[in-house]
ROSE-450750 format. One line per 5 residues: number of its first residue (from 1); their letters; for each residue x, y, z of C-alpha. Coordinates in nm, 3 decimals. Layout:
N
NUM = a = X Y Z | ...
//
This chain:
379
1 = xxxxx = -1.561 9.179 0.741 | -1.555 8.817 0.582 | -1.241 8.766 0.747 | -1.269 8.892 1.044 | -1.587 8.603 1.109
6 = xxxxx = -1.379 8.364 0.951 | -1.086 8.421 1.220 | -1.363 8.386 1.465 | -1.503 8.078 1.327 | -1.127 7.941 1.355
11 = xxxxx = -1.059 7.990 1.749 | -1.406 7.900 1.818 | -1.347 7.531 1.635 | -1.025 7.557 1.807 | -1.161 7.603 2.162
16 = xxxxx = -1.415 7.350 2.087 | -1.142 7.105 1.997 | -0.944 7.190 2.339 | -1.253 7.131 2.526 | -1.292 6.766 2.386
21 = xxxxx = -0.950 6.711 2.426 | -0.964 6.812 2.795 | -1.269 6.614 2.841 | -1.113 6.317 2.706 | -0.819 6.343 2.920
26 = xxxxx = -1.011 6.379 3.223 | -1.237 6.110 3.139 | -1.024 5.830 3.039 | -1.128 5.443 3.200 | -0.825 5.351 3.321
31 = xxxxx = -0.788 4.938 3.413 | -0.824 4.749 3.722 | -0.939 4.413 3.869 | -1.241 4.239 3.727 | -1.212 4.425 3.421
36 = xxxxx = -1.282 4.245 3.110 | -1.067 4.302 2.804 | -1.157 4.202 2.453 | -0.855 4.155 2.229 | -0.872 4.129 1.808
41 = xxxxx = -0.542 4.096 1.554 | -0.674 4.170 1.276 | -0.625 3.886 1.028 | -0.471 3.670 1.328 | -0.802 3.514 1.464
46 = xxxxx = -0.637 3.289 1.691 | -0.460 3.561 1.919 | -0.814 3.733 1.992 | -0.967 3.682 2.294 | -1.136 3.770 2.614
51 = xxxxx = -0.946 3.832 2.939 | -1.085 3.910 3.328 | -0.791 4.116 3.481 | -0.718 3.925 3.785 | -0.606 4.088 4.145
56 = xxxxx = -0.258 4.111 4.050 | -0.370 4.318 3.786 | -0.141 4.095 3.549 | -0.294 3.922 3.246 | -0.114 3.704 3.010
61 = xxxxx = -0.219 3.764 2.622 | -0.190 3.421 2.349 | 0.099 3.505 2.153 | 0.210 3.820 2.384 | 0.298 3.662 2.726
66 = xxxxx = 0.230 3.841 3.066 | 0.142 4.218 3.073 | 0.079 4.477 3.384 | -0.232 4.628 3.264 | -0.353 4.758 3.606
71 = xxxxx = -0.406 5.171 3.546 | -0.357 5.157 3.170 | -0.596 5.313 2.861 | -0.715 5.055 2.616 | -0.508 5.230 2.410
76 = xxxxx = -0.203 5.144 2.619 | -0.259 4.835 2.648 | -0.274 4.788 2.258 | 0.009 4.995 2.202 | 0.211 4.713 2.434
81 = xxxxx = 0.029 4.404 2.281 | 0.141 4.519 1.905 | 0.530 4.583 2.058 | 0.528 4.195 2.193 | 0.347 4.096 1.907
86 = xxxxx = 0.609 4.265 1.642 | 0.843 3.958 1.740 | 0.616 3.752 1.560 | 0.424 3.973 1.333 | 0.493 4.267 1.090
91 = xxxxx = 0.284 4.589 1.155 | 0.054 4.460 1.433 | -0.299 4.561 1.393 | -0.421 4.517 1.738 | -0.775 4.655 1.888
96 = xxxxx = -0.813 4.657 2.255 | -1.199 4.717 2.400 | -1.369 4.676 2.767 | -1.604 4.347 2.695 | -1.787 4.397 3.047
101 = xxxxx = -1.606 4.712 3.307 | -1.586 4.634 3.685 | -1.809 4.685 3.964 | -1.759 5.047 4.129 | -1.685 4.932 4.509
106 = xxxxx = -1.681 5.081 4.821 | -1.503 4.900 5.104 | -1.629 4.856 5.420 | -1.418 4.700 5.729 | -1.367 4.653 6.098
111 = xxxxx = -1.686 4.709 6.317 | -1.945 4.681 6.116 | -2.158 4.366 6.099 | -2.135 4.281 5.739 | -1.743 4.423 5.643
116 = xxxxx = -1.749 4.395 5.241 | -1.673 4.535 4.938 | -2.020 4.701 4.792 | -2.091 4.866 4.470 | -2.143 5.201 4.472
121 = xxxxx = -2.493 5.395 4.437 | -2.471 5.756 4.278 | -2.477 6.027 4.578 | -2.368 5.782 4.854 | -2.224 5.903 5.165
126 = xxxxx = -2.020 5.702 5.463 | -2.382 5.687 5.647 | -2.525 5.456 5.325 | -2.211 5.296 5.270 | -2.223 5.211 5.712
131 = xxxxx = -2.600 5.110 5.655 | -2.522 4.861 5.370 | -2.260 4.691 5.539 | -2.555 4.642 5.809 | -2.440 4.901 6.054
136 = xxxxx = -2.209 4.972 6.314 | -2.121 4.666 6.604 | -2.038 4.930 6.848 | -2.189 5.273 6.968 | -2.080 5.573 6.719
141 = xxxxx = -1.903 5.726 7.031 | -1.726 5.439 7.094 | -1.572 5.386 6.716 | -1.262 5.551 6.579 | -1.319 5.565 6.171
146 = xxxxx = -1.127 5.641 5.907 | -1.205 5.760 5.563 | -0.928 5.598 5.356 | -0.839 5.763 4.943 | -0.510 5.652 4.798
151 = xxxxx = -0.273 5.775 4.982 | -0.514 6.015 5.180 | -0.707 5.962 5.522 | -0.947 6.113 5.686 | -1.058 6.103 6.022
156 = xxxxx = -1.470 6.016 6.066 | -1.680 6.168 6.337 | -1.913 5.872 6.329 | -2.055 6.075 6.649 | -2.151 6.376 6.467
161 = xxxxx = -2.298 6.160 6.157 | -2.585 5.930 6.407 | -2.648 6.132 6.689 | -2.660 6.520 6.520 | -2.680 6.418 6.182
166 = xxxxx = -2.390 6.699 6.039 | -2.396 6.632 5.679 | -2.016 6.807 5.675 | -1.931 6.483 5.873 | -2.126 6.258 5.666
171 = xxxxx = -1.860 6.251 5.372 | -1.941 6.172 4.998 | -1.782 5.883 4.889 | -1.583 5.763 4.556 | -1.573 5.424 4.370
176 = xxxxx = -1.252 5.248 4.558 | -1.322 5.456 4.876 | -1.225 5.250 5.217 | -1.412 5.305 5.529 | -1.218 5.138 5.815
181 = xxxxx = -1.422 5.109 6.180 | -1.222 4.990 6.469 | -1.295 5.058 6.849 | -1.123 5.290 7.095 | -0.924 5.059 7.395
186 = xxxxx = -1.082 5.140 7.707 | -1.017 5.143 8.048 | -1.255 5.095 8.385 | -1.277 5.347 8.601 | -1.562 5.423 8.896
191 = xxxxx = -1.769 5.749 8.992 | -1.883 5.812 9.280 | -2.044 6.077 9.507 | -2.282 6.415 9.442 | -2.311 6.299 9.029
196 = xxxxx = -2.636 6.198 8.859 | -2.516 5.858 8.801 | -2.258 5.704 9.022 | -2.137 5.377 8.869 | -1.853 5.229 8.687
201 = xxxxx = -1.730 5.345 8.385 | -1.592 5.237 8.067 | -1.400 5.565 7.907 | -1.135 5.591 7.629 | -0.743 5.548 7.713
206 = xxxxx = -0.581 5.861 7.754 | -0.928 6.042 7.889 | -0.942 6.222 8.196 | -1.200 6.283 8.500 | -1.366 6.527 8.276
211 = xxxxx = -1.484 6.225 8.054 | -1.555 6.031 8.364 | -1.780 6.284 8.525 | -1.967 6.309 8.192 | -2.010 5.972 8.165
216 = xxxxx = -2.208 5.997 8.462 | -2.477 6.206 8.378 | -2.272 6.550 8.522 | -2.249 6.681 8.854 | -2.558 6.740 9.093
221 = xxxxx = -2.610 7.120 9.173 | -2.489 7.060 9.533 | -2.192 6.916 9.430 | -1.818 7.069 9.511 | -1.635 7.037 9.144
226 = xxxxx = -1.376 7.254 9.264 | -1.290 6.992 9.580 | -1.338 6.629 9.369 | -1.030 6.447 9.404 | -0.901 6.106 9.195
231 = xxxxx = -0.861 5.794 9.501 | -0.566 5.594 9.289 | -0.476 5.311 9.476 | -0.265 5.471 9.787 | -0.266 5.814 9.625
236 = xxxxx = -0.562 6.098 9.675 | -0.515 6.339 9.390 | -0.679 6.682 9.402 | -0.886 6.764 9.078 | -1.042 7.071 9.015
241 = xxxxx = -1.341 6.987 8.789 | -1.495 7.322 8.800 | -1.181 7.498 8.629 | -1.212 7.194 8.368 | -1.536 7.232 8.323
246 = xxxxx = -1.672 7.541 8.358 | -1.391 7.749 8.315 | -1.318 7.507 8.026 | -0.961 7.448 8.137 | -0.785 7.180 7.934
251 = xxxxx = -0.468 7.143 8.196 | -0.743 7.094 8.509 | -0.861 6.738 8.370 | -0.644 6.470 8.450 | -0.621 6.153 8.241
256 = xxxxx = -0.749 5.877 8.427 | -0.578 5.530 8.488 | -0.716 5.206 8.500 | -0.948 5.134 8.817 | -0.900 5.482 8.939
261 = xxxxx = -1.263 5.635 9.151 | -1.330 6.031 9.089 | -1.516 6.125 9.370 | -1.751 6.458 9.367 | -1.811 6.577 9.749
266 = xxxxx = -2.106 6.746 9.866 | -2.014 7.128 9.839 | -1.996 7.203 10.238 | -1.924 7.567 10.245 | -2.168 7.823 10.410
271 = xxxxx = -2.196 8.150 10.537 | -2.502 8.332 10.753 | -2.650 8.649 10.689 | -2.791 8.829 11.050 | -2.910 9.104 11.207
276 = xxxxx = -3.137 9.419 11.008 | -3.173 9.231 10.717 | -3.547 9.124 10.506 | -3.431 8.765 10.547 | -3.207 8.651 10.791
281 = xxxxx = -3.028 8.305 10.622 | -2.782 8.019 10.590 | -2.633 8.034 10.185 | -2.480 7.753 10.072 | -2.164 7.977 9.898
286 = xxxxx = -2.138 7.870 9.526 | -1.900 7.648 9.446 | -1.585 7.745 9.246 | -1.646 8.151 9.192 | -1.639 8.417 9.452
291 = xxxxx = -1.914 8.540 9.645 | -1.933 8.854 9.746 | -2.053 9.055 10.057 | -2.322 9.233 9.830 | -2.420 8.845 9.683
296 = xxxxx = -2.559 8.818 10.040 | -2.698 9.138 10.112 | -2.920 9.044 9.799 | -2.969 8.672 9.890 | -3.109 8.822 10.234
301 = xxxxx = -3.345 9.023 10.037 | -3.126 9.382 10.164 | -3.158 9.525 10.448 | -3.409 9.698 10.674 | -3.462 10.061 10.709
306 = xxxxx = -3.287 10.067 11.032 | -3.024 9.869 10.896 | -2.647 10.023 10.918 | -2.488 9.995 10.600 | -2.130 10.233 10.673
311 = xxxxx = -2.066 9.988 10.894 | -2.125 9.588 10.869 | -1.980 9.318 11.037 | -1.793 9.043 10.912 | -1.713 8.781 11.193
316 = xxxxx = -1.472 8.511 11.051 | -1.368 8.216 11.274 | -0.989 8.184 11.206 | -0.727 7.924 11.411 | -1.049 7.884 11.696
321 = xxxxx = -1.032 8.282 11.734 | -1.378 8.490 11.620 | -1.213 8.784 11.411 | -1.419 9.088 11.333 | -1.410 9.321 11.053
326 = xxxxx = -1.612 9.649 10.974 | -1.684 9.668 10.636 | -1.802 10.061 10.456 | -2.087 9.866 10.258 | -2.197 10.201 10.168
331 = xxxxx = -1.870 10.298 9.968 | -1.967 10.013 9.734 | -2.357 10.049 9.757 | -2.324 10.442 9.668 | -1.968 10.473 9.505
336 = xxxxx = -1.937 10.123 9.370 | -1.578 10.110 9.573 | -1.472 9.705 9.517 | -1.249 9.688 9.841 | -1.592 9.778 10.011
341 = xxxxx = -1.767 9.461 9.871 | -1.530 9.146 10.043 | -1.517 8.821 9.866 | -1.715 8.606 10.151 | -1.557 8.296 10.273
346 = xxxxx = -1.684 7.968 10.414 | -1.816 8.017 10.776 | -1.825 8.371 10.798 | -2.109 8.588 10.969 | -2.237 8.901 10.831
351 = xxxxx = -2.457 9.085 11.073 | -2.613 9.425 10.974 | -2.676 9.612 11.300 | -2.918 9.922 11.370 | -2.620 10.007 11.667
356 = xxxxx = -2.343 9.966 11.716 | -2.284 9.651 11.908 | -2.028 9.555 12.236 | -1.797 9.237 12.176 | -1.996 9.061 12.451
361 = xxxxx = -2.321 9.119 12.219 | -2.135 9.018 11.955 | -2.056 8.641 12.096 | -2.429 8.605 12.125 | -2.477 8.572 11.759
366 = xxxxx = -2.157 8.374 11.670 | -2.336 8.074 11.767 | -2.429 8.037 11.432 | -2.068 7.959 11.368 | -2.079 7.704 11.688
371 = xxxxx = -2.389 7.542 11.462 | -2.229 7.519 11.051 | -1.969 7.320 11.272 | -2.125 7.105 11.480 | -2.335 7.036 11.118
376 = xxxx = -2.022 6.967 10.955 | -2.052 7.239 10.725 | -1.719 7.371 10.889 | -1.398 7.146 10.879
//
């Protein structure tokens, strides 16, 4: 019984002794600049002395010449002093201690309005280390940051850190920590047309119209995204901003150049709804998705209850020739048959009849057609 405890008293002094030992290693001060050293020899007075380690991290010692003490222990350092010293002396005695430990910094460069070196406060973060260097000289969306470590670096979303406040981009920061601020190169561009804000521009190199058109507030509802087009000097280059944007599209946004105009039309395309419906109308047809036959029945409020549904009309001006197509809205009312429910196009007529109708009666209400042209709403 007595020695089983005593075994157990053994490992637990044991672990204990690991622990410190582990502690210790992890906890070691090792040297830099603006450390102060205090040297003794015992019984050699005159080789004592105090020392500020200077930015070469080299210090020279009375009676032991020039040492590299930069990332040493005390203890290293006083095992190299007594080595130079045995030239001199037998069986060195020499005791090194930190007389006054340097400042824990954090650097701060580029665009910020005070760049410095600042000591560091416990629980700082890249927002308080920004703040003390008395904040940014350009807007966070503008900067490219870097979180520099050593060797590491880290890309800052200075962005996320101001204008959302994300405390996973607002990094926690370590004495000797370098926070470097420098601004993206721009290039001018203009926007013009059906956007909230037309103007000129300032965006990022390498950006594309998709930058540009946010920049400007966005698109107005009436606008054409799908039809916007890039005026480059002699060149008119087709963009399609709604695959970019709505259908999120990477490939669809293409990187601006210098001095180039995005232009966002005015979204043109229309088709008219006639004949035994609630609500006879013009639709503006949305821009960039397909509109369907039964997308106008509904926009016309359906149709009456003498309205033909087997058999609707879809007059569609092609080559200045009036082309007309019967269309079994039924199948897709009562079967939900997709060939019976046409994607509509721009210009086309739909007429639901109560009869059927001769070609001649037919010309009478293609003047709509004769009208989205003369408007312009037809090219």
């Amino acid at each position: 019984m007595r020695e089983g405890i005593f075994r157990g008293l053994i490992l637990v002094f044991l672990l204990l002794c690991g622990l410190k030992a582990l502690f210790a290693q992890e906890t070691l001060y090792t040297i830099d600049t603006q450390d102060v050293l205090s040297v003794v020899v015992a019984r050699h007075e005159t080789l004592a002395g105090e020392y500020e380690v200077p930015p070469n991290g080299r210090v020279v010692f009375h009676g032991a010449g020039e040492i590299e003490v930069r990332g040493l222990t005390l203890e290293q350092i006083a095992e190299r002093l007594a080595e130079r010293l045995k030239a001199r002396l037998k069986n060195p005695d020499v005791t090194v201690s930190l007389k006054k430990a340097r400042p824990l910094l954090v650097f701060v460069e580029g665009k910020v309005n005070k760049p410095g070196a600042y000591p560091i406060l416990p629980g700082w973060r890249v927002f308080e280390a920004i703040s003390t260097a008395e904040g940014l000289s350009v807007p966070p969306e503008r900067a490219h940051a870097l979180l520099i470590r050593g060797s590491e670096t880290t890309p800052l979303d200075l962005a996320s850190i101001y204008h959302r406040g994300d405390p996973k981009a607002n990094l926690m920061l370590k004495p000797g920590d370098k926070i470097s601020v420098q601004e993206h190169e721009t290039i001018r561009v203009f926007v013009s047309g059906l956007v909230e804000k037309p103007s000129p521009y300032d965006i990022d190199t390498g950006r594309g119209a998709v930058e540009a058109l946010t920049a400007a507030g966005g698109a107005k509802p009436e606008a054409a995204l799908s039809r916007a087009v890039i005026m480059r000097r002699d060149q008119v280059i087709p963009v399609d901003l709604h695959r970019a944007v709505v259908m999120g599209d990477p490939s669809a946004n293409i990187p601006l150049q210098a001095n180039d105009t995005l232009v966002v039309p005015l979204n043109q395309q229309r088709c008219v709804v006639l004949g035994q419906v609630n609500k006879p109308i013009y639709i503006p047809l949305p821009d960039g998705k397909p509109f369907t036959l039964s997308d106008a029945y509904a926009m016309a409020s359906g149709g009456t209850k003498r309205a033909i549904t087997s058999k609707v009309n879809l007059y569609r001006l092609k080559e200045n020739q009036v082309e007309r197509r019967e269309v079994p809205f039924l199948n897709f009312l009562t079967k939900g048959d997709p060939t019976a429910n046409p994607v509509i196009q721009d210009g086309d007529v739909i007429v639901f009849s109560e009869t059927r109708l001769t070609f001649d009666q037919v010309l009478g209400l293609i003047s709509p057609i004769v009208l989205l042209k003369s408007a312009g709403f037809i090219d």
